[in-house]
N, C-alpha and C positions, 0 to 999 in steps of 0.2 A: 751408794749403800747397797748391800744385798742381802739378802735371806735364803735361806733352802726355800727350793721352789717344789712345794710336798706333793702337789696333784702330779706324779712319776713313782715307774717301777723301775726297779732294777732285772737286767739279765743278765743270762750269762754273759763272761766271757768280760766284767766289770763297765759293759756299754749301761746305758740308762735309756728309758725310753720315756718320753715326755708325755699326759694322758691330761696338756692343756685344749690343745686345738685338735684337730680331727685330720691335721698331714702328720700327728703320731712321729714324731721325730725320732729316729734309734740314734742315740747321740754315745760317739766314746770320750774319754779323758782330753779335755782343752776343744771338746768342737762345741759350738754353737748353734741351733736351733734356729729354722728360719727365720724367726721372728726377731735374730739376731738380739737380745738381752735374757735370752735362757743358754746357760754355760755348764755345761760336767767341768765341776773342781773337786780336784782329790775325792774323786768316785762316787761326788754329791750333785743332784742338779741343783742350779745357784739360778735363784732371780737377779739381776744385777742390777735391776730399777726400784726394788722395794723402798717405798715412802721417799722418792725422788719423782713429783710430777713436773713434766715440760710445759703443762698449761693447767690453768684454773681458775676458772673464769663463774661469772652469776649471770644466767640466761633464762628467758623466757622457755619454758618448758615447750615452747611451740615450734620451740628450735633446734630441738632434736633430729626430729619431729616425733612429738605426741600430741595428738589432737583430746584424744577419749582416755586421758589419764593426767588428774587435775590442772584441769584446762584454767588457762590466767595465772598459774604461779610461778616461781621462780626456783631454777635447778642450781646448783650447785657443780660444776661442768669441772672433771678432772681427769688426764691423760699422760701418758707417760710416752717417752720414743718407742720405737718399736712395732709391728706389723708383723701378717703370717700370710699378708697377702700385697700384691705390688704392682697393686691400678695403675695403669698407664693414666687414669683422670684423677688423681690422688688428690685433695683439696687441699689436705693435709700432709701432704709426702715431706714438708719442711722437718717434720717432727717424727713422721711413721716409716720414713725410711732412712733415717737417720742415723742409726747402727750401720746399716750396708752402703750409706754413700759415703759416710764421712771418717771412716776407717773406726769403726767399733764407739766412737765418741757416744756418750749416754748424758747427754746434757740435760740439766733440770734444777728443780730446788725440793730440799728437805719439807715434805709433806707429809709426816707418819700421820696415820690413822685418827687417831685422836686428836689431831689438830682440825684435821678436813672435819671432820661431824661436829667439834666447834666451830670451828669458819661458816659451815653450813647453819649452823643455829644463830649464830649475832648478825648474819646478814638476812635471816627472815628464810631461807629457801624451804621448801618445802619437800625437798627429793635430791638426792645426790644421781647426778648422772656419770658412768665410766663410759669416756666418749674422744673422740678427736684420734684417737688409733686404736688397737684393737685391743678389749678388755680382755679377752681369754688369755691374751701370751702375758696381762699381769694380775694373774688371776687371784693370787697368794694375796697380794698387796690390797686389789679391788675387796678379796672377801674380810680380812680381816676388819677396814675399812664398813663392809655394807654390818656385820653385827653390831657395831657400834652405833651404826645409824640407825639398825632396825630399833635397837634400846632404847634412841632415842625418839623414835616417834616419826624417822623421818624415810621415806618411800627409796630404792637404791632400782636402777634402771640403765641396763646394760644401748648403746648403742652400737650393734656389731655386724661383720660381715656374715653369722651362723654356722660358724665353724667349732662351735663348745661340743665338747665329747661329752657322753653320758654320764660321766664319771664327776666331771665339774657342773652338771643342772643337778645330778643328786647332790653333792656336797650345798651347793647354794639353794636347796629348799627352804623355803620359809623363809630368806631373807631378801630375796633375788626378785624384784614387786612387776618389773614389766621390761620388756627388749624391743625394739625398734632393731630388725633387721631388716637388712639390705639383702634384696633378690634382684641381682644386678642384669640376671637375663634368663631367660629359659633353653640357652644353649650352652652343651660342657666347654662345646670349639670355645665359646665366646670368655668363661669361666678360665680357661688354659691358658690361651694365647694373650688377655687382657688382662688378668687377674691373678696369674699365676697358680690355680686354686681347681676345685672342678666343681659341680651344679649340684650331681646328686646329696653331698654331704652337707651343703645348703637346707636343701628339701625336707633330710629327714631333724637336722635343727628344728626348722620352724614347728615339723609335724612334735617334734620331743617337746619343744617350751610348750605348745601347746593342750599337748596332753598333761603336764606339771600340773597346770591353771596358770600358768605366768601369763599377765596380761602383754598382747603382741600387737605390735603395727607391724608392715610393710611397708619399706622405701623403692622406690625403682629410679631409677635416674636414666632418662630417656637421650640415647647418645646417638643423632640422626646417621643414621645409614648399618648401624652397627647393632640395635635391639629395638626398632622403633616400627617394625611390620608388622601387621596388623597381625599375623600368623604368631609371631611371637608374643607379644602384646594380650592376644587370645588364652596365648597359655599360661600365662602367668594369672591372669583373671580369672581361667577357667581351675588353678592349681588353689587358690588363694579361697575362691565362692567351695570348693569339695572340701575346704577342709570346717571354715565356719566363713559365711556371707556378712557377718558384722563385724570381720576383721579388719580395720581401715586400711584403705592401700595409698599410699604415697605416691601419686605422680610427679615428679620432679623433674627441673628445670637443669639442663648441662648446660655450662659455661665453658670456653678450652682452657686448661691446666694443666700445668706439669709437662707429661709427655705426650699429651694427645692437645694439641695447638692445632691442628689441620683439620678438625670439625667446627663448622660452625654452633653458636647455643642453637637450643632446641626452638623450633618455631611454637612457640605461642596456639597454634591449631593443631600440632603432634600432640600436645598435652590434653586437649579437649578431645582430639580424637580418641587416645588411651582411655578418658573420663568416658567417654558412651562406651567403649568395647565394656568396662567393668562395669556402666550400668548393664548393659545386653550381656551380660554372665550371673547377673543378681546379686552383685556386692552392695550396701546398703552405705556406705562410707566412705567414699573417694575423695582425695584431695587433690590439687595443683599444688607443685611446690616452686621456692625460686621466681613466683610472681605474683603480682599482687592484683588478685580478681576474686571480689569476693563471694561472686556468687558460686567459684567452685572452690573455697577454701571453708566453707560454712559446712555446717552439722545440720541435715534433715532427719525431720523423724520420718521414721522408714515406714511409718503408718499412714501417717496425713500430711505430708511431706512440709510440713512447718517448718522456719527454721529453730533449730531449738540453740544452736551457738551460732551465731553471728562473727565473722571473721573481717580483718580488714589487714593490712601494714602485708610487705613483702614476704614476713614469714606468718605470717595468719597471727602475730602477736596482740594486735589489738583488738578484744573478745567483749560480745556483749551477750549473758547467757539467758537463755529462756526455759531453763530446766525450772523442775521441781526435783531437787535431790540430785535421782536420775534419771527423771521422768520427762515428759512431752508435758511442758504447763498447759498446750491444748486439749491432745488428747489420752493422757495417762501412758501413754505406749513407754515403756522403761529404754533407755537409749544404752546399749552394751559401752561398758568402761568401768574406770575409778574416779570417783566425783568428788570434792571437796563436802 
């Protein structure tokens, strides 16, 4: 199934230029878009995934990862083929590189809009997540999708690499409740050569959701020998604490995948190391992800260091809360998030 994919202008010369992701595609008649499911047909750009998701799944919202936006419920997890970026650690490349390996194939099942925000309401979730590849390149499909949700009552939470152009956080105001991006390292080399992508258009995503009000985590996925030095590691705590220090940052666990089989997973004391650098930077929020330790997958209050979430299972899914509201039950201190 497809739709006009409307977040594009036209130029001259009947090329089109795509204004989903931030590599701004100049596309002419029959080419393709990195992100290989945006197509110029007959001098229109064409989504060619619209209401065709490859997964869709009911997750712990913990499994995004969002910690500090309504922590214990249940997401409603939907994705379509396709990417605009081509991690050599891809967890997901079955799906998100799917167009470019498997010769343009766009496999999936009919999931228009209005079925997903039904699905989402008889199975209880509480928040639709666009997740498992990258929402931006199906940005048409995700938004029509997140108004329906907003209608109905139910939170819409982009999981992406931060590559949304300005043009698509203004369209998605008001419906667009919180993003979980991935700041996969503090070097362009590292962004280029792994990622296909580059750092600074990263940097000013997060600074743009941010200035919106869209509530925001950080993910880092710590890949030993390649973004895991303390120098690096520094910058991304030290980028994360200048912009707001109650922003949670995600220390995560690498496993090998895909095309990157020749690193070992992450040692267990790499991830505690990261957890001090971003205490000694004054982030109030830090997680381990990919393992199960709950003294650093819990929520302190950044006052009297209580815990006020209680974390336990491999993905911090099993929660025991000690808020009031969104408060410290000890000592009133208000804990930054969205709270049940």
């Amino acid at each position: 199934m497809s739709s006009e994919a409307w977040l594009a202008r036209d130029l001259a010369g009947g090329r089109v230029q795509c204004r989903a992701c931030l590599h701004l595609c100049r596309l002419g008649e029959g080419q393709y878009g990195l992100c290989g499911i945006r197509r110029v047909q007959k001098g229109r750009l064409r989504l060619l995934v619209y209401g065709q998701a490859a997964a869709l799944n009911l997750d712990p919202i913990e499994k995004k990862p969002f910690y500090h936006l309504l922590p214990g419920s249940q997401s409603l997890s939907i994705g379509t083929v396709g990417c605009n970026f081509s991690c050599r650690f891809c967890q997901n490349a079955a799906i998100s590189q799917a167009p470019k390996e498997q010769r343009g194939m766009l496999p999936g099942r009919p999931w228009p809009p209005d079925r997903i925000v039904t699905q989402a309401q008889a199975v209880g979730a509480a928040s639709i997540s666009y997740t498992y590849n990258e929402p931006a390149v199906f940005f048409e499909y995700a938004f029509d999708t997140m108004v329906l949700a907003h209608e109905a009552g139910l939170k819409n939470l982009f999981v992406t690499s931060g590559y949304e152009t300005r043009w698509l956080l203004d369209r998605a105001a008001g419906v667009l409740d919180g993003m979980n991006i991935d700041l996969k390292a503090f070097s362009d080399r590292f962004y280029r050569e792994i990622c296909g992508a580059r750092l600074k258009p990263v940097l000013h995503t997060i600074e743009a959701a941010y200035r919106r009000n869209i509530w925001l985590e950080i993910t880092t996925l710590i890949i030993p020998g390649l973004n895991d030095s303390d120098r690096e590691l520094e910058a991304i705590a030290a980028f994360i604490a200048g912009l707001d220090p109650h922003i949670p940052w995600h220390i995560s666990r690498f496993f090998p995948t895909y095309q990157m089989t020749d690193r070992p997973p992450t040692p267990p004391k790499t991830l505690l190391r990261a957890y001090a650098i971003g205490q000694a930077a004054g982030l109030k929020h830090l997680y381990v992800g990919n393992l199960n330790d709950p003294a650093h997958t819990s929520t302190y209050c950044p006052k009297c260091q209580r815990i006020v979430i209680a974390r336990r299972g491999h993905l911090g899914e099993q929660i025991h809360s000690h808020l009031s509201g969104d408060r410290c039950a000890a000592c009133q201190e208000r804990i930054a998030g969205v709270f049940l």
